[in-house]
GUMARTI-93333 format. One line per field, with one value per residue: residue in one letter; x, y, z of N, C-alpha, C, O in turn. Coordinates in pm, 1 decimal. Example, Ala and Ser with C-alpha at 12.3 -4.5 7.8 and 13.67 -1.06 7.14 Angstrom:
2
residu (A, S) .
nc1 (1319.0, 1285.0) .
nc2 (-569.0, -225.0) .
nc3 (780.0, 708.0) .
cac1 (1230.0, 1367.0) .
cac2 (-450.0, -106.0) .
cac3 (780.0, 714.0) .
cc1 (1320.0, 1290.0) .
cc2 (-330.0, 3.0) .
cc3 (780.0, 787.0) .
oc1 (1423.6, 1340.9) .
oc2 (-331.9, 113.8) .
oc3 (846.5, 803.9) .
This chain:
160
residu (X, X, X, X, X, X, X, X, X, X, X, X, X, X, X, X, X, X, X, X, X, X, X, X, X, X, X, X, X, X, X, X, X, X, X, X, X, X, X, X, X, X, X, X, X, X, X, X, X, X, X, X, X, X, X, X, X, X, X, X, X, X, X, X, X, X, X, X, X, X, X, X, X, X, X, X, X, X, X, X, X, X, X, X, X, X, X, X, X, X, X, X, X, X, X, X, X, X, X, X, X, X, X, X, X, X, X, X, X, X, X, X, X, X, X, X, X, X, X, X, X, X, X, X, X, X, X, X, X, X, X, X, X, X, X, X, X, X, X, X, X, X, X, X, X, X, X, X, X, X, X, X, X, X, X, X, X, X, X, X) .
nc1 (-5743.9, -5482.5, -5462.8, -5515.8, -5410.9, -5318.9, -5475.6, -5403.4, -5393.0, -5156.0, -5066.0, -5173.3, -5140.9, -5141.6, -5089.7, -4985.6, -5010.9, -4855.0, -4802.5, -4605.7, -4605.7, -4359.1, -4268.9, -4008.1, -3644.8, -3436.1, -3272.4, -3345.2, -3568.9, -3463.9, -3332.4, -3554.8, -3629.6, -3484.9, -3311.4, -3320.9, -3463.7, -3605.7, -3754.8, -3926.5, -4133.2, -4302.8, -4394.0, -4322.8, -4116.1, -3792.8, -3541.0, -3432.3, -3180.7, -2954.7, -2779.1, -2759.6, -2861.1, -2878.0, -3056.8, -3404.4, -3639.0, -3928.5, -4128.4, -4454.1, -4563.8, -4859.0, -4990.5, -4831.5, -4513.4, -4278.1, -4002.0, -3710.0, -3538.5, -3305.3, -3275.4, -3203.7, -3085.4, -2962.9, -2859.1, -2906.7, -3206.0, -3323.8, -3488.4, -3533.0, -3687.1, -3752.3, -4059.5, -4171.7, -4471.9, -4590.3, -4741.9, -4839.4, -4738.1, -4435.8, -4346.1, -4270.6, -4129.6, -4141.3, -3915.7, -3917.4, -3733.2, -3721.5, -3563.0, -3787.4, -3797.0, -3714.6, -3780.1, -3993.6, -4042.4, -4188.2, -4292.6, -4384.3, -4460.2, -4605.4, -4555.0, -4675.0, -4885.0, -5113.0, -5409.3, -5644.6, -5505.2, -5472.8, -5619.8, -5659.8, -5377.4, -5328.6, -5504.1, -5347.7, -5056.2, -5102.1, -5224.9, -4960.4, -4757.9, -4911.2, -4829.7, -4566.9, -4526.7, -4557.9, -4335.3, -4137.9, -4206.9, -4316.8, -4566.0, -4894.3, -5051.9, -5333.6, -5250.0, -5450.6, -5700.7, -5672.7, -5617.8, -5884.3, -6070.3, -5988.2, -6011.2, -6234.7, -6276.3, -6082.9, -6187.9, -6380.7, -6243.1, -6133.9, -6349.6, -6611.4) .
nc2 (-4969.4, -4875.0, -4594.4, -4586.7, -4653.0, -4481.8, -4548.1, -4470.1, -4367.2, -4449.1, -4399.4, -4625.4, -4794.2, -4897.9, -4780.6, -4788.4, -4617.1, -4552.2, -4377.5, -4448.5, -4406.2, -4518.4, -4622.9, -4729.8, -4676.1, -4575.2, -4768.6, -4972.9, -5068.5, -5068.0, -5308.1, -5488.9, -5488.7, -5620.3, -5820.7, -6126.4, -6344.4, -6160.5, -6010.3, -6236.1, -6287.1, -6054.0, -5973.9, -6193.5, -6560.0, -6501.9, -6311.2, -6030.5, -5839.3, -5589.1, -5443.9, -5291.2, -5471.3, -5706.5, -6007.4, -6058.1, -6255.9, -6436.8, -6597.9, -6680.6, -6913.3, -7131.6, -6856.6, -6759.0, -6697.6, -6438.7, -6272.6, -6061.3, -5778.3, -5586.8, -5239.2, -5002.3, -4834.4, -4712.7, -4684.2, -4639.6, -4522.2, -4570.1, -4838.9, -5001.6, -5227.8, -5439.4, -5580.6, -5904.1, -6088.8, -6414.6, -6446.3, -6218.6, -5848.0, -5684.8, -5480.2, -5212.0, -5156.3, -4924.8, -4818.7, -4564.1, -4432.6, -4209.6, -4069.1, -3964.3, -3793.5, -3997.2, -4218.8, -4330.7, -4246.2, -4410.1, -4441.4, -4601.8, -4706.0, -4898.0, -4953.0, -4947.3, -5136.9, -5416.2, -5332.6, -5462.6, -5569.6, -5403.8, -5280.5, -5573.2, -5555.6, -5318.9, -5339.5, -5579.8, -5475.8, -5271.4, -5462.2, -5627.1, -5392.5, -5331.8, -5537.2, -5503.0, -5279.8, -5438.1, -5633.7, -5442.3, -5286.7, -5477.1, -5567.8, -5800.3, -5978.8, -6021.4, -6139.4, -6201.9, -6201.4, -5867.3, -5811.2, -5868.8, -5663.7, -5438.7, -5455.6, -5459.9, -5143.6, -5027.2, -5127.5, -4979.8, -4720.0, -4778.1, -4732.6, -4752.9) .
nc3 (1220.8, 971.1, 775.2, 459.3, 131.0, -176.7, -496.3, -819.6, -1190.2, -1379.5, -1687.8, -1941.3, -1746.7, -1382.2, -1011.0, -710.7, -365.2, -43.2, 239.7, 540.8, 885.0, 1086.2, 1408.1, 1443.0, 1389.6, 1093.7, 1002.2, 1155.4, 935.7, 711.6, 763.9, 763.7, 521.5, 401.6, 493.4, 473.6, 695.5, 799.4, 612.8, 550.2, 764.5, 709.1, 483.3, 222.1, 206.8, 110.9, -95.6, -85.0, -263.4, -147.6, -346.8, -639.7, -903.5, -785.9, -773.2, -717.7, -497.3, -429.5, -248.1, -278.0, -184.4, -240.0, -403.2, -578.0, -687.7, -715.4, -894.3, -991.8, -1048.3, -831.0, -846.6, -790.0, -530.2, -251.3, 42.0, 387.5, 227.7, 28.2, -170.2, -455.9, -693.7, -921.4, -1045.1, -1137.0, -1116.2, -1139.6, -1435.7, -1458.0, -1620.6, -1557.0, -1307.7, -1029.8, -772.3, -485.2, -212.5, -20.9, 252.3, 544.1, 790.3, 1108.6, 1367.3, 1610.2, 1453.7, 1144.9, 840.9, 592.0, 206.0, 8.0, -330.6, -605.2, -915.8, -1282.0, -1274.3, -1382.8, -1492.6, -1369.2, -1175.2, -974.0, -736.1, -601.0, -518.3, -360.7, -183.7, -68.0, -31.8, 199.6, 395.6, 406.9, 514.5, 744.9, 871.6, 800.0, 1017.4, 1267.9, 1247.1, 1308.1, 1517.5, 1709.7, 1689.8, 1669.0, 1413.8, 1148.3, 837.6, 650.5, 759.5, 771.8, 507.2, 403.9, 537.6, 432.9, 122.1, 38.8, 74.7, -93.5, -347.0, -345.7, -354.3, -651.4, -793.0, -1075.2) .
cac1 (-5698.8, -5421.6, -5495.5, -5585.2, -5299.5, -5400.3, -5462.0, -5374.2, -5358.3, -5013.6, -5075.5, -5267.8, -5100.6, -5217.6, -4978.2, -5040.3, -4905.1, -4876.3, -4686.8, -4653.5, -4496.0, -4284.9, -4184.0, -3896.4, -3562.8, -3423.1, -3207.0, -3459.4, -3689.0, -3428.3, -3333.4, -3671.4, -3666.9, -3353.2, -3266.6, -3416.2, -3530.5, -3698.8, -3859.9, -4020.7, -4231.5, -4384.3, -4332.5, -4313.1, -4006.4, -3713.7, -3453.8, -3456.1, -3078.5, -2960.3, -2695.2, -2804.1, -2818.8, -2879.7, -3188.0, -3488.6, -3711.8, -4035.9, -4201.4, -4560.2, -4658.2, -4971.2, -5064.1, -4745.1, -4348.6, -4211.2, -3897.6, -3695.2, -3375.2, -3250.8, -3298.5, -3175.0, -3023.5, -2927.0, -2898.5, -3071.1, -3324.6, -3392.5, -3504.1, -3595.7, -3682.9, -3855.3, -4140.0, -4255.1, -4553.2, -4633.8, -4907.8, -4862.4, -4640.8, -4339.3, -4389.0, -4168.9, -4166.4, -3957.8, -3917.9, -3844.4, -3732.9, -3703.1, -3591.7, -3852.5, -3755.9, -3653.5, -3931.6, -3902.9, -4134.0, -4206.1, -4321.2, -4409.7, -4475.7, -4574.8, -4599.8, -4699.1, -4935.1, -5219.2, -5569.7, -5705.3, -5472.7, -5427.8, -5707.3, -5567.5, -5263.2, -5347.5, -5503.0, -5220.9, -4949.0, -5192.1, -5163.5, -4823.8, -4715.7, -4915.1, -4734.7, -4437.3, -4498.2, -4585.2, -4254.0, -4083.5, -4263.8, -4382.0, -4726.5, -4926.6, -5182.1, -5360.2, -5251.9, -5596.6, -5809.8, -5633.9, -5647.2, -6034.6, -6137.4, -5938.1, -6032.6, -6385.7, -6224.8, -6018.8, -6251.8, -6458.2, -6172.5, -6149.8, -6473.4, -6620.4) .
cac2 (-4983.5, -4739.4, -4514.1, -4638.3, -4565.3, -4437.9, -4547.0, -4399.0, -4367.1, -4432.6, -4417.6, -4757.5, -4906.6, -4822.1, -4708.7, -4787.6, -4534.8, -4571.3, -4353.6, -4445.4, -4343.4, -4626.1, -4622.8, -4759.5, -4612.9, -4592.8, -4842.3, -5145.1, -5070.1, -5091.8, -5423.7, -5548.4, -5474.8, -5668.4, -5925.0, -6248.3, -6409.1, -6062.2, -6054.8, -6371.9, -6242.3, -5974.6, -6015.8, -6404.4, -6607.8, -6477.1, -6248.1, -5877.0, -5773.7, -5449.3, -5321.2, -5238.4, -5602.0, -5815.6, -6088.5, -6075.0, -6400.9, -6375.3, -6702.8, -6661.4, -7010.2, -7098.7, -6742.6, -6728.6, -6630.6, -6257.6, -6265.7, -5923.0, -5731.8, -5465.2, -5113.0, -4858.6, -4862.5, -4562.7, -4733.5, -4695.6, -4460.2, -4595.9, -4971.0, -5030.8, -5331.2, -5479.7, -5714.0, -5993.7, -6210.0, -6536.8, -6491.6, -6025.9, -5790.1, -5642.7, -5397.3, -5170.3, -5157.8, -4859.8, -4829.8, -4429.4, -4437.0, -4093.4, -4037.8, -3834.3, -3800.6, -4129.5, -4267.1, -4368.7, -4227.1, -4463.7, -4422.7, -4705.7, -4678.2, -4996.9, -4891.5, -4991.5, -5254.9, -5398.8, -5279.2, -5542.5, -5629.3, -5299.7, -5258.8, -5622.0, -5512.0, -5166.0, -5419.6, -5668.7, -5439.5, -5261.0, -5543.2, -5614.4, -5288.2, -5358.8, -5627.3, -5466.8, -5199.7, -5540.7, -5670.6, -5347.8, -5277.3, -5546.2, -5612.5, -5909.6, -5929.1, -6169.8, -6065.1, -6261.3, -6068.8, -5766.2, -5811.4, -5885.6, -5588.2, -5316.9, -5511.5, -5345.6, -4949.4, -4984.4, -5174.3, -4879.5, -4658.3, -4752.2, -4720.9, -4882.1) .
cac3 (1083.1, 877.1, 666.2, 292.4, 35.4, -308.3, -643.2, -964.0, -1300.1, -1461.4, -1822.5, -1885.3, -1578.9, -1234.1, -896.7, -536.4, -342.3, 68.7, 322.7, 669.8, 998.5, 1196.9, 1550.9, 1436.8, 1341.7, 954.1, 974.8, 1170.1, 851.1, 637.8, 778.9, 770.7, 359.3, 329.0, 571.0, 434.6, 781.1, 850.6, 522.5, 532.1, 875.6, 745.3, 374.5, 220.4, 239.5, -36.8, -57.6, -213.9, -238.9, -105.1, -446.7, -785.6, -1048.5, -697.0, -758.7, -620.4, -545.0, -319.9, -245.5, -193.7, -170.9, -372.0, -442.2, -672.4, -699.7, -764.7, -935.6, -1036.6, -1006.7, -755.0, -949.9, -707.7, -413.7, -162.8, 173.1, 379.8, 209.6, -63.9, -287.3, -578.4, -751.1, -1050.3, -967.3, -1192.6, -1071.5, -1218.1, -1497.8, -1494.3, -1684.8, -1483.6, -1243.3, -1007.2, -580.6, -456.5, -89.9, 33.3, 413.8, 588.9, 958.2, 1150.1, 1490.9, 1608.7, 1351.9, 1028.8, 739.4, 499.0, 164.9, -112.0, -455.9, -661.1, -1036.0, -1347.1, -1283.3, -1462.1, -1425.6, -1332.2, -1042.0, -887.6, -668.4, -495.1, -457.9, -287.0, -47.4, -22.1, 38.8, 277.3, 494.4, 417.2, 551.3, 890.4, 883.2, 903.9, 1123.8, 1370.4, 1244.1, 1361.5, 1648.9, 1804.7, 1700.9, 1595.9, 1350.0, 1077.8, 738.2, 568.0, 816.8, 742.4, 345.1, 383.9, 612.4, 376.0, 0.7, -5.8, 69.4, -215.7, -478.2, -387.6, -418.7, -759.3, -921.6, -1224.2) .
cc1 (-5616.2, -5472.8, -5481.8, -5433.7, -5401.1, -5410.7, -5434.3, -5341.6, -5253.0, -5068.8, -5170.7, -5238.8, -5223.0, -5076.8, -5052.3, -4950.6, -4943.5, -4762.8, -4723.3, -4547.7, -4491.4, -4206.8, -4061.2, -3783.6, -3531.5, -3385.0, -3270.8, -3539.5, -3603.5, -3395.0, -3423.2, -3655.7, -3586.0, -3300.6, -3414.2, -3510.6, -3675.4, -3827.0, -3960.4, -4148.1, -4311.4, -4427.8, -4372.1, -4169.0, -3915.4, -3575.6, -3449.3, -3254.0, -3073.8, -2804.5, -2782.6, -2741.4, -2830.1, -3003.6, -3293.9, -3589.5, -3781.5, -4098.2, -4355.7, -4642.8, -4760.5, -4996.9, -4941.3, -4613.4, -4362.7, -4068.6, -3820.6, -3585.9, -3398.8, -3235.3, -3150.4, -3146.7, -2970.1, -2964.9, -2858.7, -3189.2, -3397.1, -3370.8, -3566.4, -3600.3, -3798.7, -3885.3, -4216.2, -4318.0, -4588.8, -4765.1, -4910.7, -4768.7, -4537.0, -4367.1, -4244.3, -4224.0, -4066.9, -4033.0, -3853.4, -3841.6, -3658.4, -3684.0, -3664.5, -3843.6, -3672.2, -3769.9, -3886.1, -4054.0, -4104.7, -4300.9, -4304.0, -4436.5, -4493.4, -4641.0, -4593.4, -4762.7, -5064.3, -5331.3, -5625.0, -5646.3, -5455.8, -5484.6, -5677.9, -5451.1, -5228.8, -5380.6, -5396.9, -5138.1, -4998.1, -5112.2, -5042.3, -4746.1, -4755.3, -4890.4, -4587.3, -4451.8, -4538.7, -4397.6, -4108.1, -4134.2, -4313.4, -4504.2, -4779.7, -5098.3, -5215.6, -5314.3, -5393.6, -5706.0, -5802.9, -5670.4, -5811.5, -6100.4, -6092.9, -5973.4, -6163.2, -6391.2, -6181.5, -6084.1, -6343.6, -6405.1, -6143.2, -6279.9, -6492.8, -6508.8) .
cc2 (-4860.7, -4695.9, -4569.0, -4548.8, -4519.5, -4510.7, -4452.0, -4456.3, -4342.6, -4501.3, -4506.9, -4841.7, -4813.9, -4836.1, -4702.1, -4724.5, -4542.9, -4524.4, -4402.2, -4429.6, -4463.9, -4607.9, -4631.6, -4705.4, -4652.2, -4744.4, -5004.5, -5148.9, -5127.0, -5239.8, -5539.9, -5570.8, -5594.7, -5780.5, -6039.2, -6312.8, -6287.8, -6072.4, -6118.3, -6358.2, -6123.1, -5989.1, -6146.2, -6423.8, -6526.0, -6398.6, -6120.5, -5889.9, -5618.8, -5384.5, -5367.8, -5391.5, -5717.0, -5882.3, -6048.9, -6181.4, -6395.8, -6501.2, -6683.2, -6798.0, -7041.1, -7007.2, -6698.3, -6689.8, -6509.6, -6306.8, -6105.4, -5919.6, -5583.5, -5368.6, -5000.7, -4906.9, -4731.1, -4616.4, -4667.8, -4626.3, -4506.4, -4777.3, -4945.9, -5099.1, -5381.3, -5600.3, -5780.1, -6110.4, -6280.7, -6471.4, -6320.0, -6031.2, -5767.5, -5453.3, -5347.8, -5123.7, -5065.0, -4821.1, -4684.1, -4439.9, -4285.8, -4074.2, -3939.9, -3857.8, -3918.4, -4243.1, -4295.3, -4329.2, -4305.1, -4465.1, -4554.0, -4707.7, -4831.2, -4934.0, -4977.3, -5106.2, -5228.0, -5360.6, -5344.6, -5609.4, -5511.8, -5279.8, -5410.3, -5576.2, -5392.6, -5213.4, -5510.8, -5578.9, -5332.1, -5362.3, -5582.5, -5522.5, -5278.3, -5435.9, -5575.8, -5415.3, -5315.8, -5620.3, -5500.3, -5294.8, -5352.9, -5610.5, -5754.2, -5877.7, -6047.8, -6080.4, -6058.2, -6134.2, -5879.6, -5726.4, -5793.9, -5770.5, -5452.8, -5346.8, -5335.4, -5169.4, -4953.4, -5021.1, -5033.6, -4768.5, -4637.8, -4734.5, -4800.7, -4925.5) .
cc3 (1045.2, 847.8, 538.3, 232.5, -119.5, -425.7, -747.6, -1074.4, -1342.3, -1617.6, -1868.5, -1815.9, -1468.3, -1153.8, -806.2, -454.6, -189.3, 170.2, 492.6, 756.8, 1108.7, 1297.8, 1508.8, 1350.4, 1169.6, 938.1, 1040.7, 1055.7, 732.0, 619.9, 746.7, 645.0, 330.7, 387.3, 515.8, 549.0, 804.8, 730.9, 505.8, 662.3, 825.3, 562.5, 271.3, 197.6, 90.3, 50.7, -166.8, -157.5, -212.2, -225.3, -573.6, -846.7, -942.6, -757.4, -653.4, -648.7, -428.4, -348.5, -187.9, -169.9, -269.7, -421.1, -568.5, -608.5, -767.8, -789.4, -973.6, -1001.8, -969.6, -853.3, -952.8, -584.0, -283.8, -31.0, 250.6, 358.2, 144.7, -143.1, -363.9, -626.3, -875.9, -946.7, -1059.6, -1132.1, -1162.9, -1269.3, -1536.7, -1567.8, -1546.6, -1449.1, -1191.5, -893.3, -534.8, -288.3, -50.8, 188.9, 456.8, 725.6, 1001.2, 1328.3, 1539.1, 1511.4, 1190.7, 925.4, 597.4, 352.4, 52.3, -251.4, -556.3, -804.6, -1126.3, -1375.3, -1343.1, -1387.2, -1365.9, -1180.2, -931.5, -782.0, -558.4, -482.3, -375.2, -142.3, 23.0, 14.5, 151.1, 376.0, 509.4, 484.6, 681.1, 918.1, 904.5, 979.9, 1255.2, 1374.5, 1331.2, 1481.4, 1765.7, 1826.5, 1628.4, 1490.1, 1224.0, 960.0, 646.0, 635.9, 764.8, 611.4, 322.2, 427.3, 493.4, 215.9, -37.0, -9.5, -35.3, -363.9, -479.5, -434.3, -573.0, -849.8, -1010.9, -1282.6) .
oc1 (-5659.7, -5587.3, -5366.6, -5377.2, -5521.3, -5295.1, -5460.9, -5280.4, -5223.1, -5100.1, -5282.6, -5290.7, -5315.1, -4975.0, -5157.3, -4831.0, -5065.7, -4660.7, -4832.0, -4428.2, -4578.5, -4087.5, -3989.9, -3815.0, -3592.9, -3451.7, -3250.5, -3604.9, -3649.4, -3411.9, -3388.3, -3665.0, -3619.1, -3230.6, -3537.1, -3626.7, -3794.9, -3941.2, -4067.3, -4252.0, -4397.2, -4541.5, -4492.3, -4097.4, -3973.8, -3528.6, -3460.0, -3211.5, -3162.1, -2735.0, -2855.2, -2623.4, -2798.5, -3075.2, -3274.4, -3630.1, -3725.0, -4125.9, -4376.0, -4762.7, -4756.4, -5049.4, -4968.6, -4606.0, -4441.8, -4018.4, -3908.5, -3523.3, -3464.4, -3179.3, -3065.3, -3185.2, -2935.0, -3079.4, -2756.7, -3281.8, -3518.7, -3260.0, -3661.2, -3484.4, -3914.4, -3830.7, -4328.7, -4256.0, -4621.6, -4864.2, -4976.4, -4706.9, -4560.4, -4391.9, -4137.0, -4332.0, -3946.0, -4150.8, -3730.3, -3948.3, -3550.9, -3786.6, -3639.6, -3896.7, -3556.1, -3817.3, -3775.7, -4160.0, -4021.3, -4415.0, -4189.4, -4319.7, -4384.8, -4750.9, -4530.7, -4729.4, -5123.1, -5349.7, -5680.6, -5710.9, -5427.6, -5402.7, -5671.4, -5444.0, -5116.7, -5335.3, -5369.8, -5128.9, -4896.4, -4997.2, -4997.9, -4642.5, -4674.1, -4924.3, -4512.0, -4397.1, -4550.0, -4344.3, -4006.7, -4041.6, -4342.3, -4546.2, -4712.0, -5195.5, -5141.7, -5332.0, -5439.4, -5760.5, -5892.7, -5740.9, -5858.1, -6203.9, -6181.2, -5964.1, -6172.9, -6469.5, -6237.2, -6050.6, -6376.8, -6459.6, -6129.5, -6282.0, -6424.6, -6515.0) .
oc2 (-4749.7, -4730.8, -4612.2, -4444.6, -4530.5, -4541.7, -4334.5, -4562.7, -4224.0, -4617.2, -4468.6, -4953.1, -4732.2, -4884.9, -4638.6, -4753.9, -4542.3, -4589.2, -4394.1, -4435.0, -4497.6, -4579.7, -4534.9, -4684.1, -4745.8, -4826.2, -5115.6, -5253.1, -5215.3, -5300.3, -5653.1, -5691.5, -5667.9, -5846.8, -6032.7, -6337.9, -6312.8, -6117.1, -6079.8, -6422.3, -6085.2, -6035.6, -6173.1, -6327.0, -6500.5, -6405.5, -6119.8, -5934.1, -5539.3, -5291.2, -5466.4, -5426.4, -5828.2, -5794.6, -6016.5, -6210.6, -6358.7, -6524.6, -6671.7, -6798.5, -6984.7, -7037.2, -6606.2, -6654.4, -6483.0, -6381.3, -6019.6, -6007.3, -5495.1, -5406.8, -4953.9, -5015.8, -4650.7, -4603.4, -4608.4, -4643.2, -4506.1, -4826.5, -4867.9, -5108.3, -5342.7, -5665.9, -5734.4, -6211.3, -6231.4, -6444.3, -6285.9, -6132.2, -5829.0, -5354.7, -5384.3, -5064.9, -5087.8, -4803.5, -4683.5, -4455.5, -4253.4, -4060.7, -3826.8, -3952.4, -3926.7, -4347.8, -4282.9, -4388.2, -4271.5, -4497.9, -4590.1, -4746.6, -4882.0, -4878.8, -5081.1, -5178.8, -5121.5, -5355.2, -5285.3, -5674.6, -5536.3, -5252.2, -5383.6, -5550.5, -5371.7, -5175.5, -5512.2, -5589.2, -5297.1, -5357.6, -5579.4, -5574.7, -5227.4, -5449.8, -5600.3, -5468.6, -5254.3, -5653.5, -5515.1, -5248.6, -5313.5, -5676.9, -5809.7, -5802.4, -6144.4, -5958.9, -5959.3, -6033.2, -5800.5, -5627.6, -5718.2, -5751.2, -5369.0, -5239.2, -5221.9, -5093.7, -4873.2, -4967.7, -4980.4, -4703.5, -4526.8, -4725.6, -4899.5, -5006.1) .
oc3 (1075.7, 876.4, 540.1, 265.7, -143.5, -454.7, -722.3, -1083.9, -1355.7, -1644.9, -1834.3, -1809.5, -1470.1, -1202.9, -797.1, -455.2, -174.7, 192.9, 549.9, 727.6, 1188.8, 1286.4, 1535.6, 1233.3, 1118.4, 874.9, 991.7, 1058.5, 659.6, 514.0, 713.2, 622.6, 237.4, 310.7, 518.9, 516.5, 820.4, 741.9, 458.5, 646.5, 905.0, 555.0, 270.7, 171.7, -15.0, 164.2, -289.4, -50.7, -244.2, -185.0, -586.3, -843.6, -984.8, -805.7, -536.3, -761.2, -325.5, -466.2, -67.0, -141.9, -379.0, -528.3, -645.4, -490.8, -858.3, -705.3, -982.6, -942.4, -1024.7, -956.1, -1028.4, -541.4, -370.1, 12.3, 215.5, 437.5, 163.9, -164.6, -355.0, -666.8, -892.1, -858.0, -1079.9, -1098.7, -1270.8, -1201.4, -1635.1, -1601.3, -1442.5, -1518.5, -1239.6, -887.6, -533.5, -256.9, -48.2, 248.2, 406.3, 792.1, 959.5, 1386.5, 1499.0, 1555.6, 1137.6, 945.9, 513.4, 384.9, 25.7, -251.0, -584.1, -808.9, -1105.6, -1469.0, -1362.2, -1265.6, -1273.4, -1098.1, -814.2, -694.4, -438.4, -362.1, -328.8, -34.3, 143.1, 136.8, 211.0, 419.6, 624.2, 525.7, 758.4, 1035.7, 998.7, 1076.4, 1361.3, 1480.3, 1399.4, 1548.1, 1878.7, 1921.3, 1541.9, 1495.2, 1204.8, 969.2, 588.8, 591.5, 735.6, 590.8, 237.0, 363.6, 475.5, 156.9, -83.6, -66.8, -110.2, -469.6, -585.4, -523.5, -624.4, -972.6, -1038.1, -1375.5) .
C-alpha cells in the first residue's frame, strides 16, 4: 500500500492533500491527466482539457458525473480544475508535476470540499492515484479493493 495523503482543515471545507513519486517521466503523467482514452483507465471515462476555460466532464457511472472548467494550466507542471459532483458544492483538483530524476513527483491538492465527503475522497483519490501510477507504469490493481483497504486509515485519520 502508498503512503496515506492528508486531511485538513480549509476554513469550513476540508483538503486532501497527496504527493507521490512516479517512475514515469513529466510528460507520460501529464498525458495520463489529459488524454481522454488514458483518463478513462485510471480515472473514469471524460475529458479534462489542457488550456485555461476548456470543459471538464468525468463520467463516473452510477456513483455520479463531475463537471467543471480548466483553471490553470502550465504544461506540463501544472492543472487545475474546478470540480462539481452531482448533489456537492464546487470544489478545486490541482495537479503539481515535478521532474525528479527521470521520475516524476506528483503532488495533488483537492480543496474546498464538504465535511462530510472528505474523508471518502482522501480514499478515492488514494486509489485513483494507484491507479495511475499502474497506468504509468505498468501495474494492475482493483480500484474497489484498493478504496476498501485504505477507507478505514483515513476515517480514522479524521476523528470525530
Amino acid at each position: 500500500m502508498t503512503s496515506l495523503g492528508s486531511l485538513e482543515v480549509d476554513g469550513a471545507r476540508r483538503r486532501v492533500r497527496f504527493e507521490r513519486r512516479l517512475q514515469a517521466p513529466v510528460e507520460e503523467v501529464w498525458a495520463a491527466l489529459t488524454d481522454p482514452a488514458r483518463l478513462a483507465r485510471w480515472l473514469a471515462p471524460g475529458t479534462v482539457g489542457d488550456q485555461p476555460g476548456d470543459f471538464v466532464s468525468l463520467d463516473f457511472g452510477e456513483g455520479g458525473q463531475v463537471t467543471g472548467t480548466v483553471l490553470r494550466v502550465e504544461r506540463p507542471h501544472l492543472l487545475e480544475y474546478q470540480w462539481h459532483f452531482d448533489g456537492e458544492g464546487e470544489s478545486i483538483v490541482r495537479f503539481a508535476l515535478e521532474a525528479e530524476g527521470e521520475g516524476t513527483r506528483l503532488v495533488l491538492e483537492h480543496r474546498s470540499l464538504g465535511a462530510d465527503h472528505a474523508v471518502g475522497y482522501a480514499a478515492g483519490w488514494h486509489a485513483h492515484l494507484d491507479a495511475l501510477r499502474d497506468e504509468t507504469e505498468g501495474g494492475t490493481g482493483s480500484w474497489d479493493e484498493r478504496f476498501a483497504a485504505v477507507l478505514p486509515s483515513y476515517r480514522e485519520a479524521a476523528g470525530p
